[in-house]
KOLPA-563832 format. One record per residue: residue number from 0; residue in three letters; x, y, z of N, C-alpha, C, O in turn. Coordinates in Angstrom, 1 decimal. Layout:
N
ATOM pos code    n.X    n.Y    n.Z   ca.X   ca.Y   ca.Z    c.X    c.Y    c.Z    o.X    o.Y    o.Z
ATOM NUM  ALA      X      Y      Z      X      Y      Z      X      Y      Z      X      Y      Z
...
This chain:
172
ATOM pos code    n.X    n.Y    n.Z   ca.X   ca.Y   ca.Z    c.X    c.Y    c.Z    o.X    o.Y    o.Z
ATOM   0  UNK    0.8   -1.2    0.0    0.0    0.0    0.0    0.9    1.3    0.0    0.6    2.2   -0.8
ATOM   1  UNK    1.9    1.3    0.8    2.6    2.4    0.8    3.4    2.5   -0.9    3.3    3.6   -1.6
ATOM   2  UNK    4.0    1.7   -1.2    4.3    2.1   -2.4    3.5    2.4   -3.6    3.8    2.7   -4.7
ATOM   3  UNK    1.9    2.1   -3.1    1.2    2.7   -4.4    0.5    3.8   -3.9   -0.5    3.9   -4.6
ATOM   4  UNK    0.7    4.9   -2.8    0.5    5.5   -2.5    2.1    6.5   -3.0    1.9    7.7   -3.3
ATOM   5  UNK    3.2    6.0   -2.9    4.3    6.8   -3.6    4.3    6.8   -4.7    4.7    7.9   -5.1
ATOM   6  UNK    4.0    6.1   -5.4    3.1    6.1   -6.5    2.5    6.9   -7.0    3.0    7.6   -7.9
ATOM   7  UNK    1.6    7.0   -6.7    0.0    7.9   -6.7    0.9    9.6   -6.9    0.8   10.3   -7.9
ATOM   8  UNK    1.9   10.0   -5.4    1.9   11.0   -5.4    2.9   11.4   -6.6    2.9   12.5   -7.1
ATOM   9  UNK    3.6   10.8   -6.9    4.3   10.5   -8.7    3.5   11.3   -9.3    3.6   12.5   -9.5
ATOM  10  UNK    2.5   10.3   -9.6    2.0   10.4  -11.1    0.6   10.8  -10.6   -0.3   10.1  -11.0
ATOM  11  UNK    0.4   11.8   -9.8   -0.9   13.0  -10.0   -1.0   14.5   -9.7   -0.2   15.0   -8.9
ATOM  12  UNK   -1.7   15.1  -10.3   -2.0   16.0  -10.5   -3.7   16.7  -10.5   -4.5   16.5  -11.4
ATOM  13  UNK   -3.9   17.5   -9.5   -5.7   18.3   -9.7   -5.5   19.6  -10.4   -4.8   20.6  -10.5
ATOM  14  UNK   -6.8   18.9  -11.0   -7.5   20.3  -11.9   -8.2   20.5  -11.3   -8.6   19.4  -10.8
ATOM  15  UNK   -9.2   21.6  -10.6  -10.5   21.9  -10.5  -10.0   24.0  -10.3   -9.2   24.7   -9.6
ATOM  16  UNK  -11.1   24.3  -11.2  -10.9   25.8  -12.0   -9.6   26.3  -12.3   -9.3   27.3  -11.7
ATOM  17  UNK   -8.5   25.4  -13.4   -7.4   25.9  -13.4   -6.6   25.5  -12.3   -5.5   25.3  -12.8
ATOM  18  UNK   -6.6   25.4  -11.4   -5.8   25.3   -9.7   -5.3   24.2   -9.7   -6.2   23.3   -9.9
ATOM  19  UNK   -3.9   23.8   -9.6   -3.4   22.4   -9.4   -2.9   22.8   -8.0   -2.7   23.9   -7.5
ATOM  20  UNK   -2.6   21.2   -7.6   -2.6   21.0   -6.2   -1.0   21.1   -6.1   -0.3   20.3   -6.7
ATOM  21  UNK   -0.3   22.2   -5.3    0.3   22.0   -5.5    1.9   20.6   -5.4    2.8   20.3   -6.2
ATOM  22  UNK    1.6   20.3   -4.4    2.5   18.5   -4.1    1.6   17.5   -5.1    1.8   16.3   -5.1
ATOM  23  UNK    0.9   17.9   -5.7    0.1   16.5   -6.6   -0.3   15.7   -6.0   -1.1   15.1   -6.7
ATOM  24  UNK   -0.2   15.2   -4.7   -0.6   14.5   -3.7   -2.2   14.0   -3.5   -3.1   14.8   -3.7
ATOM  25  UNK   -2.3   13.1   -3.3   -3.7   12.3   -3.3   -4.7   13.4   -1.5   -5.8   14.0   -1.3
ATOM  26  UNK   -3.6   13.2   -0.6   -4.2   14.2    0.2   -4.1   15.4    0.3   -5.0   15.9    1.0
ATOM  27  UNK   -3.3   16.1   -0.2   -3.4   17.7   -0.5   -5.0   17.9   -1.5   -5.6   19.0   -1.5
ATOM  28  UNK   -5.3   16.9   -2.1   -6.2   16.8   -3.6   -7.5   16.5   -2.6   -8.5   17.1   -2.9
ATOM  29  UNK   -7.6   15.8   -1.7   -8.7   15.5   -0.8   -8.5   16.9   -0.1   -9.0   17.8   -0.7
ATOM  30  UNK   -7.9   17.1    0.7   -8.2   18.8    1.4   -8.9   19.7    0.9   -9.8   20.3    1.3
ATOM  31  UNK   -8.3   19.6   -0.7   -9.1   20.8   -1.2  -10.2   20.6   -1.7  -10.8   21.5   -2.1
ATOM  32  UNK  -10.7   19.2   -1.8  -11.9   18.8   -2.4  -12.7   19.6   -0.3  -13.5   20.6   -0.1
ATOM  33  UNK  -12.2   18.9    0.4  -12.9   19.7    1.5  -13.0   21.3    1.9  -13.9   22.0    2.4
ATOM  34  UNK  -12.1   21.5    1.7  -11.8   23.0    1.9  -12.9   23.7    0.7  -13.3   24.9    0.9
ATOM  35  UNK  -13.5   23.1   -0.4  -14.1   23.5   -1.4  -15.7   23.6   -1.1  -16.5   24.4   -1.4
ATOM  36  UNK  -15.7   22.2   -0.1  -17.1   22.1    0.1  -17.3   22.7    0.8  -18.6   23.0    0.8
ATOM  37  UNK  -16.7   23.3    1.7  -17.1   24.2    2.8  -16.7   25.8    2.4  -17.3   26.7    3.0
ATOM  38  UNK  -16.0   25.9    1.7  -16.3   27.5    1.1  -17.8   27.9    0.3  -18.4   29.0    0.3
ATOM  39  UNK  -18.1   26.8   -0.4  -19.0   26.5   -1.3  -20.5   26.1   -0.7  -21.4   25.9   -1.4
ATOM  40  UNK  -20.4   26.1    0.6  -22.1   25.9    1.6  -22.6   27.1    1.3  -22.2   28.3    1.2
ATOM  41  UNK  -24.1   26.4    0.9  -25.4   27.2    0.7  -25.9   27.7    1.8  -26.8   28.6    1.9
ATOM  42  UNK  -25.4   27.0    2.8  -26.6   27.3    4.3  -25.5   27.0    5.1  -24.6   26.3    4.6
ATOM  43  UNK  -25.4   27.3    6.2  -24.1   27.3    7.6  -24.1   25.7    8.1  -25.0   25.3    8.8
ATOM  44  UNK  -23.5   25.3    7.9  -23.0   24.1    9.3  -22.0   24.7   10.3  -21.0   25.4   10.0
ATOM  45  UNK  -22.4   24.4   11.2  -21.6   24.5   12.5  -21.0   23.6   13.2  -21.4   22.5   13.4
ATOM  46  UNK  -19.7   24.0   13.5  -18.7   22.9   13.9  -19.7   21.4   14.7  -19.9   20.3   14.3
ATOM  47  UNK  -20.1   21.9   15.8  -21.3   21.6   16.4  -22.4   20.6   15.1  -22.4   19.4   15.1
ATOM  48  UNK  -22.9   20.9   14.6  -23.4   19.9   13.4  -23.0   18.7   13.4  -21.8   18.8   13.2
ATOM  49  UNK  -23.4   17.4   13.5  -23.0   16.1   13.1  -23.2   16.1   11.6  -24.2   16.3   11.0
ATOM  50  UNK  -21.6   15.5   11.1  -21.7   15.2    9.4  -21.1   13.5    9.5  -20.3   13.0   10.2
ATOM  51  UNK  -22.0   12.8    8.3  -21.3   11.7    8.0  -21.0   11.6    6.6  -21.8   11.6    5.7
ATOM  52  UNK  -19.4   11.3    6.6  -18.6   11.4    5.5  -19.2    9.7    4.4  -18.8    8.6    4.9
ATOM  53  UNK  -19.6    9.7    3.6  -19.7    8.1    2.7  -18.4    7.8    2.0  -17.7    8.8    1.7
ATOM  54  UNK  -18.0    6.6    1.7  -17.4    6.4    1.3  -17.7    6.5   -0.2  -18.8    6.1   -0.7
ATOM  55  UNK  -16.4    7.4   -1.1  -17.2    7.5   -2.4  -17.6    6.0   -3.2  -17.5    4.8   -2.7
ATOM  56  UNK  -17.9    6.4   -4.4  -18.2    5.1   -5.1  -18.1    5.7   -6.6  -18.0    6.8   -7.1
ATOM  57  UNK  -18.3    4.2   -7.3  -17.6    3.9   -8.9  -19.2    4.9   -9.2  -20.0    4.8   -8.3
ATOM  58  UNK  -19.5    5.7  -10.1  -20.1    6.3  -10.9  -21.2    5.5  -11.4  -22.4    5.7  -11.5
ATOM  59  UNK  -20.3    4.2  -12.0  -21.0    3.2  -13.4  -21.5    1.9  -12.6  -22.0    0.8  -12.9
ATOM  60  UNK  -21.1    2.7  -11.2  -21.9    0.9   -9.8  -21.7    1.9   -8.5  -20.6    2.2   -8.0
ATOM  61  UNK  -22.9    2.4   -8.2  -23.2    3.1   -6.8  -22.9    2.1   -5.6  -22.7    2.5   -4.5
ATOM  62  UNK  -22.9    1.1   -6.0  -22.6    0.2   -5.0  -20.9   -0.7   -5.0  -20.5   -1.8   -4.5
ATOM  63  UNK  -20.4    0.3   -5.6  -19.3   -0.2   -5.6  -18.0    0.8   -5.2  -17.9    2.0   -5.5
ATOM  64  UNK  -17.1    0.0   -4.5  -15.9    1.6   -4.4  -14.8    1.0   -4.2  -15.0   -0.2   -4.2
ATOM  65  UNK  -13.6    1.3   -4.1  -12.3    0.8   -3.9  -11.5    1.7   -3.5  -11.8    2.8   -3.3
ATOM  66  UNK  -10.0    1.2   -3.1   -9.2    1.9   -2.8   -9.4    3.4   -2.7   -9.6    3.9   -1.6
ATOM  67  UNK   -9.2    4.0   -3.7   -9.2    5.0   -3.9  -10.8    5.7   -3.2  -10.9    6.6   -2.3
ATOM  68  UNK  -11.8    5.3   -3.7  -13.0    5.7   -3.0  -12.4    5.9   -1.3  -12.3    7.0   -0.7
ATOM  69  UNK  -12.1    4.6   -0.9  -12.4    5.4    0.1  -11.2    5.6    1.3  -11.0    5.2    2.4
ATOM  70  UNK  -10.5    6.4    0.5   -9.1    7.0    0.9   -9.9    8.0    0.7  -10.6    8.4    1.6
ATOM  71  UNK   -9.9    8.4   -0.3  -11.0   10.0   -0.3  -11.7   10.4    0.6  -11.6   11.5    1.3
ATOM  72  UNK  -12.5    9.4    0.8  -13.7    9.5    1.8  -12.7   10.0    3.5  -12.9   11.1    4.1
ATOM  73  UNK  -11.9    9.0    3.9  -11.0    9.0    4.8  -10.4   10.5    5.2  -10.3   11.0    6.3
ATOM  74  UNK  -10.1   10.8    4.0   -9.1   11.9    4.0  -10.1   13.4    3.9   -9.7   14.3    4.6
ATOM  75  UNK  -11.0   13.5    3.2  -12.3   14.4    3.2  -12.5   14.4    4.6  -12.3   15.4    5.2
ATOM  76  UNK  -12.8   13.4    5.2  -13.5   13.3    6.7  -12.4   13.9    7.6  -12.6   14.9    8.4
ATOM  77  UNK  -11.1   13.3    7.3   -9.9   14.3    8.7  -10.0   15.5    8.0  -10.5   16.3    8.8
ATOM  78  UNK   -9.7   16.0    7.2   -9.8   17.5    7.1  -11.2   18.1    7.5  -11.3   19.2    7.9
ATOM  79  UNK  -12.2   17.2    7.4  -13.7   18.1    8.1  -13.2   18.5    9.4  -13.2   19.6    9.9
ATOM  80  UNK  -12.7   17.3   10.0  -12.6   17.0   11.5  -11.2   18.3   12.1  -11.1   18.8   13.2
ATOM  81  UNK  -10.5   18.3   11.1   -9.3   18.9   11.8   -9.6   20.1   12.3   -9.3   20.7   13.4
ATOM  82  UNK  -10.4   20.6   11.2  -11.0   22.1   10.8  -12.2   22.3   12.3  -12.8   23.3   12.8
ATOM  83  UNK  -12.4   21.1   12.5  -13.7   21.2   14.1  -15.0   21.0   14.1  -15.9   21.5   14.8
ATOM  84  UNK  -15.0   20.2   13.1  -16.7   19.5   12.5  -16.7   18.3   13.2  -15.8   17.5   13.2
ATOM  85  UNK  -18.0   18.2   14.1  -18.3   17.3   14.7  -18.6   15.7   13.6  -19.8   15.4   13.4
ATOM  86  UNK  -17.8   14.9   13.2  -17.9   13.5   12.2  -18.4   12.8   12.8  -18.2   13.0   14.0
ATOM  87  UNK  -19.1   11.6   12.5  -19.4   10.2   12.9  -19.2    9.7   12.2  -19.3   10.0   11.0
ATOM  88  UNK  -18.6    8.5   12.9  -17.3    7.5   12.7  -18.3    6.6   12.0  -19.0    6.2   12.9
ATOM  89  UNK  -18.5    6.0   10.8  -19.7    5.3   10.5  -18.9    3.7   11.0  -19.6    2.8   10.9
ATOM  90  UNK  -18.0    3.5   11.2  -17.3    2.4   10.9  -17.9    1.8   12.1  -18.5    0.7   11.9
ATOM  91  UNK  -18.0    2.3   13.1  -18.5    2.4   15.0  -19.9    2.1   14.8  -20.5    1.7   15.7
ATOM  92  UNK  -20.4    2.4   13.5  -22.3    2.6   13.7  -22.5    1.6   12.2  -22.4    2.0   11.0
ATOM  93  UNK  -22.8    0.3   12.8  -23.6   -0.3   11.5  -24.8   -0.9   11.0  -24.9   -2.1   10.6
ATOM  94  UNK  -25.8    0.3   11.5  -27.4   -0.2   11.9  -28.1    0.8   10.8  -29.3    0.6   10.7
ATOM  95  UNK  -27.5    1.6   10.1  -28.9    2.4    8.9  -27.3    2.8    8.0  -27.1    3.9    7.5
ATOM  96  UNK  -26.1    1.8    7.8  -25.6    2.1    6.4  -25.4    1.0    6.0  -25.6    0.1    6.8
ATOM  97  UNK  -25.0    0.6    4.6  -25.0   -0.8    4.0  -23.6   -0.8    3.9  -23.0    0.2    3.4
ATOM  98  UNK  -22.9   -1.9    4.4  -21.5   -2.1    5.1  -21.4   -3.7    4.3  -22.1   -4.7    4.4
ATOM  99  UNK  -19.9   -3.2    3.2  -20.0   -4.4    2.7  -18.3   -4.3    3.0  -17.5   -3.4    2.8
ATOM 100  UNK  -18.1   -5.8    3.6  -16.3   -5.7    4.0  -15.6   -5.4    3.0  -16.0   -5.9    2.0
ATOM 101  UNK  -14.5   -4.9    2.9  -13.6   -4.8    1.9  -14.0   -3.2    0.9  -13.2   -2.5    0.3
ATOM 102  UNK  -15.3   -2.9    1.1  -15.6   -2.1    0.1  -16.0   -0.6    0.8  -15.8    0.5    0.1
ATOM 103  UNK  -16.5   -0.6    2.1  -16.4    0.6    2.5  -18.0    1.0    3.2  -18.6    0.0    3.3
ATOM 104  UNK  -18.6    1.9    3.6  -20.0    2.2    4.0  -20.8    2.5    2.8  -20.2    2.5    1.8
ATOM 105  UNK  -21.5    2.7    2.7  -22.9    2.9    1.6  -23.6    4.1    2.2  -23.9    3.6    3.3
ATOM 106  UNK  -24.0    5.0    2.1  -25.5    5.6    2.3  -26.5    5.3    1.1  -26.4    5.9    0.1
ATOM 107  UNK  -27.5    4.4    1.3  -28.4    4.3    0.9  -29.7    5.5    0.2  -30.1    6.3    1.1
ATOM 108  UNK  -30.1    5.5   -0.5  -31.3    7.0   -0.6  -32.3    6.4    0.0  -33.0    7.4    0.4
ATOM 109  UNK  -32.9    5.2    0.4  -34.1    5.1    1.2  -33.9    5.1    2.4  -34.9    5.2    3.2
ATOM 110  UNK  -32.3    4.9    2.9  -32.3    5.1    4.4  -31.8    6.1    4.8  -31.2    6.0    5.9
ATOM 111  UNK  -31.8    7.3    4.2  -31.1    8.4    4.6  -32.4    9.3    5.5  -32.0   10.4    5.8
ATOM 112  UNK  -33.3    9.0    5.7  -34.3    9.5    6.9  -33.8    8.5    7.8  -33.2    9.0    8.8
ATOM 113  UNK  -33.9    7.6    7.9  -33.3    6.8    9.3  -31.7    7.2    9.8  -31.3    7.0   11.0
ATOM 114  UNK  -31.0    7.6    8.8  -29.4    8.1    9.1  -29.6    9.1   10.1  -29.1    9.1   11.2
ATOM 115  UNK  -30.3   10.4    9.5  -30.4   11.4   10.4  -31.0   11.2   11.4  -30.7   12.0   12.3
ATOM 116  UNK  -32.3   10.1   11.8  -33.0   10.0   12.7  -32.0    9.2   13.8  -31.8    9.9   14.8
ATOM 117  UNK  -31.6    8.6   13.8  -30.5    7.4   14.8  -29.0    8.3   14.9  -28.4    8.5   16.0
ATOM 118  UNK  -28.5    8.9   13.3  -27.5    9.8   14.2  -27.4   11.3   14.2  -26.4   12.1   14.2
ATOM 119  UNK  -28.6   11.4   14.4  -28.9   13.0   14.4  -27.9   14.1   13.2  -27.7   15.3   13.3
ATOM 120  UNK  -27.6   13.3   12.3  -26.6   13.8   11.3  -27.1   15.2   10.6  -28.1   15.0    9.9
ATOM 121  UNK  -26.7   16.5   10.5  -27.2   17.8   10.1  -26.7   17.6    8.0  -27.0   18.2    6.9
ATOM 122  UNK  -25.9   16.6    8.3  -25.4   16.9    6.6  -24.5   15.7    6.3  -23.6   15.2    6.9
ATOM 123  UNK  -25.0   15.4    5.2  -24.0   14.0    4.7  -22.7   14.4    3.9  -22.8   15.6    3.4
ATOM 124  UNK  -21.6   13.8    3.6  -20.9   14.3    2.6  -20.8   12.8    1.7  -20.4   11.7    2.2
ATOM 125  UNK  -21.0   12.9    0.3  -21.4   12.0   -0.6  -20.0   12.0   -1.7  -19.2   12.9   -1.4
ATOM 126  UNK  -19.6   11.2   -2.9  -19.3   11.3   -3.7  -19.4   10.1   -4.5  -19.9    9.0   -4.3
ATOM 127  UNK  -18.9   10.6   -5.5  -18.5    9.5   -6.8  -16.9    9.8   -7.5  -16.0   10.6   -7.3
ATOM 128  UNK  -16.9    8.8   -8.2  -15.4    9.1   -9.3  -15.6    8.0  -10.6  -16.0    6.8  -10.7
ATOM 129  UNK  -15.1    8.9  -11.3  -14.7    7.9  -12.8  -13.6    8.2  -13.3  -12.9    9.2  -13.2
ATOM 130  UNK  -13.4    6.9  -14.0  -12.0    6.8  -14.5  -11.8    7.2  -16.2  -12.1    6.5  -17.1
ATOM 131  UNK  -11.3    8.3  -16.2  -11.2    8.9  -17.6   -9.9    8.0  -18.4   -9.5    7.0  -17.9
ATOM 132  UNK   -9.2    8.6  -19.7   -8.2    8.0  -20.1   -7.0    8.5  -19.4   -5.9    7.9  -19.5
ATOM 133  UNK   -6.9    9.8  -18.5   -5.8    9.8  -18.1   -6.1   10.6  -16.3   -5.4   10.9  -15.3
ATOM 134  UNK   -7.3   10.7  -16.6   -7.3   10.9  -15.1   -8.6   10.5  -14.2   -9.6   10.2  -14.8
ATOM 135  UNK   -8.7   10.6  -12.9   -9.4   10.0  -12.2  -10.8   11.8  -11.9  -10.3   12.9  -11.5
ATOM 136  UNK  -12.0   11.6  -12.1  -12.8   12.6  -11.9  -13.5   12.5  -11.0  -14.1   11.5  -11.2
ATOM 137  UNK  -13.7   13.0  -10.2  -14.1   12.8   -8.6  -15.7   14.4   -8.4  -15.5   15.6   -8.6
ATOM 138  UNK  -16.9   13.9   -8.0  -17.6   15.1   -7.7  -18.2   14.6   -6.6  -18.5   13.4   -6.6
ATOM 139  UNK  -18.3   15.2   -5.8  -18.4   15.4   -4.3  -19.6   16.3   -3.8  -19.5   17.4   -4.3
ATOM 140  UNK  -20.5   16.2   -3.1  -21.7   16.9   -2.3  -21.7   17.0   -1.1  -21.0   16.1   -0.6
ATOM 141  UNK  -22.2   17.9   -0.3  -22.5   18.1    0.5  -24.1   18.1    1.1  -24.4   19.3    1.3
ATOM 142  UNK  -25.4   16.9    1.4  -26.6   16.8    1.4  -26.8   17.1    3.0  -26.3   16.7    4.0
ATOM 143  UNK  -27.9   18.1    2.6  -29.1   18.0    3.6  -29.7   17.2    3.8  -30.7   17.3    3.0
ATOM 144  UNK  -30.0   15.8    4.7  -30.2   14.6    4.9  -32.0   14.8    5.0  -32.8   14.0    4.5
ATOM 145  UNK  -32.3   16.0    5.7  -34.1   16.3    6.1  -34.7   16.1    4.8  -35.5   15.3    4.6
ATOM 146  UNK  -33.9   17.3    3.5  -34.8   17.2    2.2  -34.3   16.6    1.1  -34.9   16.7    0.0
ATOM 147  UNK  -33.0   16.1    1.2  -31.8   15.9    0.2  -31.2   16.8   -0.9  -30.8   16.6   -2.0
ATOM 148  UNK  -31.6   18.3    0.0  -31.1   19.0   -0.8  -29.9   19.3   -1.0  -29.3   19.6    0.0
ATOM 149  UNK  -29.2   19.1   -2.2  -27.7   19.7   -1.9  -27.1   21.6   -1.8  -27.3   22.6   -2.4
ATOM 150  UNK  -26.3   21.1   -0.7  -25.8   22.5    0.2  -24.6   22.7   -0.7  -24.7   23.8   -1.3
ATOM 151  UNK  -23.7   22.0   -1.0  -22.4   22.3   -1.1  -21.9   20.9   -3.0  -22.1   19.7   -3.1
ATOM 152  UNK  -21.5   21.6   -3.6  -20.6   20.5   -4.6  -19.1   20.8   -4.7  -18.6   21.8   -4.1
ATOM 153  UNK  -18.4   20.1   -5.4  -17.2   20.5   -5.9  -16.9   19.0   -6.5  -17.1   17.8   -6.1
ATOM 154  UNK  -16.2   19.5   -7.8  -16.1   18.3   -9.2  -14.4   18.8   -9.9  -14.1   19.8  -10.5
ATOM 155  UNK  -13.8   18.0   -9.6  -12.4   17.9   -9.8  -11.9   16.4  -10.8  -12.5   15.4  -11.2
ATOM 156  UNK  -10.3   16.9  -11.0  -10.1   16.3  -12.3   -8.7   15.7  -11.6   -7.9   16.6  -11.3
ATOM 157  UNK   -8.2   14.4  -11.4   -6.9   14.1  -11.0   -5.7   13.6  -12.1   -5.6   12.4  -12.3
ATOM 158  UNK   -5.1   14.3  -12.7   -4.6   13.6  -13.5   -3.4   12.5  -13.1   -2.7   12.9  -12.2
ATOM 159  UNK   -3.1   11.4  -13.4   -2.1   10.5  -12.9   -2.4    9.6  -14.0   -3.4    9.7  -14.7
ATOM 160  UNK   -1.3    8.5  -14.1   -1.0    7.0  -15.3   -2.0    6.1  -14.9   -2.7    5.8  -13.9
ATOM 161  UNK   -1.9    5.7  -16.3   -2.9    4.3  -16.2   -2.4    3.0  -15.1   -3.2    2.2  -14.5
ATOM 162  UNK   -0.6    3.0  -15.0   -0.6    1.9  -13.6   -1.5    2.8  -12.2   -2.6    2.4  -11.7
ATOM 163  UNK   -1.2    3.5  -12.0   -1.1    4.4  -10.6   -3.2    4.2  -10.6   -3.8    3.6   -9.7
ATOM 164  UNK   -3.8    4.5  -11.4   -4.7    4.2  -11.6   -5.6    2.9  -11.2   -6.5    2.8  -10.4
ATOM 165  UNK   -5.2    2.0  -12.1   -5.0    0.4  -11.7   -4.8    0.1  -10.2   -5.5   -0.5   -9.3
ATOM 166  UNK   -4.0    0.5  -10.1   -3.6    0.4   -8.5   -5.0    0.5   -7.5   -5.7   -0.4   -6.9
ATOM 167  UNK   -4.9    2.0   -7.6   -6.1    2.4   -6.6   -7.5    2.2   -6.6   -8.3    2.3   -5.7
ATOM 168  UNK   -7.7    1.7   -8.3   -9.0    1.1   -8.3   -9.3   -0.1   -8.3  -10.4   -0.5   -8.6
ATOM 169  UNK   -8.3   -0.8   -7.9   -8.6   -2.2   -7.4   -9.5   -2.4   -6.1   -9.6   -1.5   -5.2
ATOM 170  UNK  -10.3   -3.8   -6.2  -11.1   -4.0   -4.9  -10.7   -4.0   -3.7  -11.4   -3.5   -2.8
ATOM 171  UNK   -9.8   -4.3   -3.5   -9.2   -4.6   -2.0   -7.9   -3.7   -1.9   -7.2   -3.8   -0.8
């Protein structure tokens, strides 16, 4: 894992409005996907707010995610947290997400009234990614769980190699 994470930080690079990251770094590229969502709120959350981070997932299989899904997800979630956003740990709670080993948490769309009901959650953070010919495209939400409205987006572009790729989008 660690060498395809040395890897990774090789051979990537973010786009989102012109702006590359600058270390190319898989977590520098998560920060700013967070740092984006939270400049980018339609309505206030407060540190105080419970948010639950999903693990992203394949585009072309909502029910599917890997590696890289949910390093994202991982790394989105410590930057919420560093910043002083109250997170729930979904890994701790596996009674209203669909928890498949190896692959990561699910938020479901029919159980997202029972999410907020059991963990009083003010705002989910969601994503997806697809795999282009040379880079990895990642868009990201921020939902209001009450109406599923979305508060917050941000849709970025990772450029990196087809190994480095391979790598991260493997199942396990």
């Amino acid at each position: 894992m660690f060498a395809a994470v040395a890897k990774f930080r090789q051979g990537c690079s973010l786009q989102n409005s012109g702006k590359a990251v600058p270390d190319g770094g898989l977590v520098a590229a998560s920060y700013q996907i967070a740092d984006t969502l939270e400049n980018n709120l339609k309505y206030e959350i407060t540190p105080d707010d419970p948010l639950i981070v999903a693990s992203f997932v394949n585009i072309n299989d909502l029910e599917d995610s890997s590696t890289f899904g949910r390093i994202v997800a991982e790394q989105v979630s410590s930057r919420f947290a560093q910043k002083g956003y109250k997170i729930i740990e979904m890994k701790l709670r596996q009674n209203s997400v669909f928890m498949d080993k190896g692959k990561g948490e699910f938020l479901l769309s029919r159980d997202l009234h029972e999410v907020i009901k059991k963990h009083n959650a003010s705002a989910v953070i969601v994503g997806t990614y697809g795999q282009g010919n040379k880079r990895l495209y990642i868009s990201s939400r921020i939902v209001r769980p009450l109406d599923g409205t979305v508060i917050s987006s941000c849709d970025v572009g990772i450029l990196m190699n087809l190994k480095t790729q391979t790598i991260l989008l493997r199942d396990n």
